[in-house]
C-alpha positions in Angstrom: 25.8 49.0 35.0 28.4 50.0 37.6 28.1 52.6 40.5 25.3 54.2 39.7 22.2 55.3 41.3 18.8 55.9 40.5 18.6 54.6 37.1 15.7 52.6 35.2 16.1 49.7 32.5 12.8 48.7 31.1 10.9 46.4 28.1 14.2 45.1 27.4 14.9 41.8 25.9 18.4 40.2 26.1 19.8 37.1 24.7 22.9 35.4 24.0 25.4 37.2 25.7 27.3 36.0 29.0 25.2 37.9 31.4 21.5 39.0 30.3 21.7 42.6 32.8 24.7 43.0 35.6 24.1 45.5 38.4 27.3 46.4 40.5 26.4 49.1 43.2 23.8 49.7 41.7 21.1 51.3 44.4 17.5 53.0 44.4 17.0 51.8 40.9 13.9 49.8 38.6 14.6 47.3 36.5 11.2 46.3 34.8 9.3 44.2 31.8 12.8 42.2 31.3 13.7 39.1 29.5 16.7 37.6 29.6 17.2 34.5 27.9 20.1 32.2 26.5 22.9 34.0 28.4 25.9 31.8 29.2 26.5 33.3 32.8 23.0 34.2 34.4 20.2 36.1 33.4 20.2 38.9 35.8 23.0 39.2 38.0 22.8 41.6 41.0 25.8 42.7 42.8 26.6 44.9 45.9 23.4 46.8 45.4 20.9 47.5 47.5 17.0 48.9 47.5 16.2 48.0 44.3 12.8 47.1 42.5 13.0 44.3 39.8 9.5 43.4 38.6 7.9 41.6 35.3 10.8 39.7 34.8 11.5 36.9 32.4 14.8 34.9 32.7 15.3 31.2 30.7 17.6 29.3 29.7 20.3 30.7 30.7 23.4 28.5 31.6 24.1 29.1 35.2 21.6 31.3 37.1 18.6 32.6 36.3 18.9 35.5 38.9 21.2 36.0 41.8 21.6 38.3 44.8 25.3 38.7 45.8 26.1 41.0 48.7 22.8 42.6 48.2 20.0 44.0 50.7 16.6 45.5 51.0 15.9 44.6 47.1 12.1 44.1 46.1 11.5 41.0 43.6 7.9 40.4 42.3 6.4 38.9 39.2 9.3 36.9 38.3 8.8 33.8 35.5 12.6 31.7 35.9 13.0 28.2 33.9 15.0 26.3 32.8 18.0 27.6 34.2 20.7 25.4 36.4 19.6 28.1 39.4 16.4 29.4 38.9 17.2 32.0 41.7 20.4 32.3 44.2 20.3 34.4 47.0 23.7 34.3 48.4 26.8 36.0 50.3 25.0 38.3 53.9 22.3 39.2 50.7 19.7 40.1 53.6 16.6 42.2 54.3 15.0 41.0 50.3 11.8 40.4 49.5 10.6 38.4 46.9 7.3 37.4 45.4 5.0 36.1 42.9 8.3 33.9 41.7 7.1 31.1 38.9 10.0 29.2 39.1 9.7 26.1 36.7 12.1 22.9 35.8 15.1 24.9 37.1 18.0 22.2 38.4 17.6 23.9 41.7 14.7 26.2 42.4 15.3 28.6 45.0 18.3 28.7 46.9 19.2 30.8 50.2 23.0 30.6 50.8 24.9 32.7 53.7 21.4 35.3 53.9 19.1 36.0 56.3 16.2 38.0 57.1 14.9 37.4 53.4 11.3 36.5 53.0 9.8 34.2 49.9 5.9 34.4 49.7 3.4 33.4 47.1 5.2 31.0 44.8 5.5 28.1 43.5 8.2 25.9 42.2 7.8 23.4 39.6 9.3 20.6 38.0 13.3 21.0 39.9 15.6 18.9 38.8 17.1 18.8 42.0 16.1 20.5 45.4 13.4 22.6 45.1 14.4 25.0 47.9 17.8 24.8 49.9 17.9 26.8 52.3 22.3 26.5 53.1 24.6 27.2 55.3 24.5 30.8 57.6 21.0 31.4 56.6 18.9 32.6 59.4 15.7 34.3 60.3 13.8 34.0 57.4 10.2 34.0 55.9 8.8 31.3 53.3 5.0 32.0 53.4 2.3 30.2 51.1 5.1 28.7 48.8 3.9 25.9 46.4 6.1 23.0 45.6 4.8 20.4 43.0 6.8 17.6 40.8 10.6 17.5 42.1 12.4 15.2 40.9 11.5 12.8 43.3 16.0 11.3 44.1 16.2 15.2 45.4 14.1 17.0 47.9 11.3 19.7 47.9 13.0 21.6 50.7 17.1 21.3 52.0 17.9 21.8 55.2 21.9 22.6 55.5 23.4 22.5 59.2 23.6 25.7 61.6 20.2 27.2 60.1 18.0 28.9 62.5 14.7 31.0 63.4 13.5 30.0 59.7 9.7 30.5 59.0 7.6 28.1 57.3 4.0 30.0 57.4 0.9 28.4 54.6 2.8 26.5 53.5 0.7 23.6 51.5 2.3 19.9 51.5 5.8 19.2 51.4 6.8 16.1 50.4 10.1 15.5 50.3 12.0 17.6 52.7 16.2 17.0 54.7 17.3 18.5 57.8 21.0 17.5 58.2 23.2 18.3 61.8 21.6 19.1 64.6 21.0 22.1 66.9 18.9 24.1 64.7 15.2 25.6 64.8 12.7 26.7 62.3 8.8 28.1 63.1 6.2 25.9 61.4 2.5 27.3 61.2 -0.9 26.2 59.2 1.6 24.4 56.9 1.9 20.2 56.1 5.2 18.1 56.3 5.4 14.7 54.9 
């Protein structure tokens, strides 16, 4: 779907083809009871659009990402299931101002990764099983909310939360025991409260 507004896609199911549902300007639309599953170039893939709900969402085995923002803003996520997929979730490219929720994010390569975004929050979630960093949180991402975000079984050679350099004002709030967890360079600040490191 390409430059539209205001449009629904619902109980849908979508397999084997190279992306499970594309959104390209795309804005003030639902996308709901989705599963996209075995698709060779992501899942869901959500492009320059902006204030859009996607709930009851299902995305598995697909080859590259399960779900990624690119260029988007003010988009609602909740009741999300990704595994199995080489990003279970990539938020990426000034993708600001989202919120996402309820994510069940399970043996995903890498979990949940903020790249170049800010201002996004992640509450109520937990991430399972990740092959490799659990949550990154990469370079030019700023100002934003992880809140009561459980992270259990990553592989242990990788890191329950990644740290990249020049990340700032990043909110770690109930957040229950991190184990594993990289800051790399210097110079930046996060805001810890009622959560456990190390």
């Amino acid at each position: 779907v390409s430059g539209r507004s205001n449009i629904t896609v619902k109980n849908l199911n979508v397999t084997d083809f190279s992306v499970g549902l594309y959104f390209d300007f795309v804005n003030n639309s639902l996308i709901e009871n989705l599963t996209a599953n075995s698709n060779t170039d992501g899942g869901i893939n959500i492009l320059s659009s902006s204030s859009n709900y996607i709930s009851n969402i299902t995305v598995s085995f697909n080859d590259f990402r399960g779900i990624i923002l690119s260029s988007s803003s003010n988009n609602n996520l909740s009741n999300i299931i990704t595994n199995y997929n080489y990003y279970g979730i990539y938020v990426q490219s000034s993708s600001n101002n989202n919120r996402l929720s309820s994510i069940m994010a399970s043996s995903n390569s890498n979990g949940i990764t903020l790249f170049f975004s800010s201002n996004n929050s992640i509450q109520d979630s937990i991430v399972n099983a990740s092959l490799r960093d659990a949550v990154s949180i990469s370079v030019g991402s700023i100002d934003n909310l992880l809140r009561n975000i459980i992270i259990t079984n990553t592989n242990f050679s990788f890191y329950d939360l990644f740290f990249a350099t020049g990340v700032n004002g990043n909110q770690f709030v109930d957040m229950p025991h991190i184990g594993n967890y990289s800051f790399t360079g210097d110079g930046g600040t996060i805001i810890v409260k009622n959560s456990q490191f190390g």
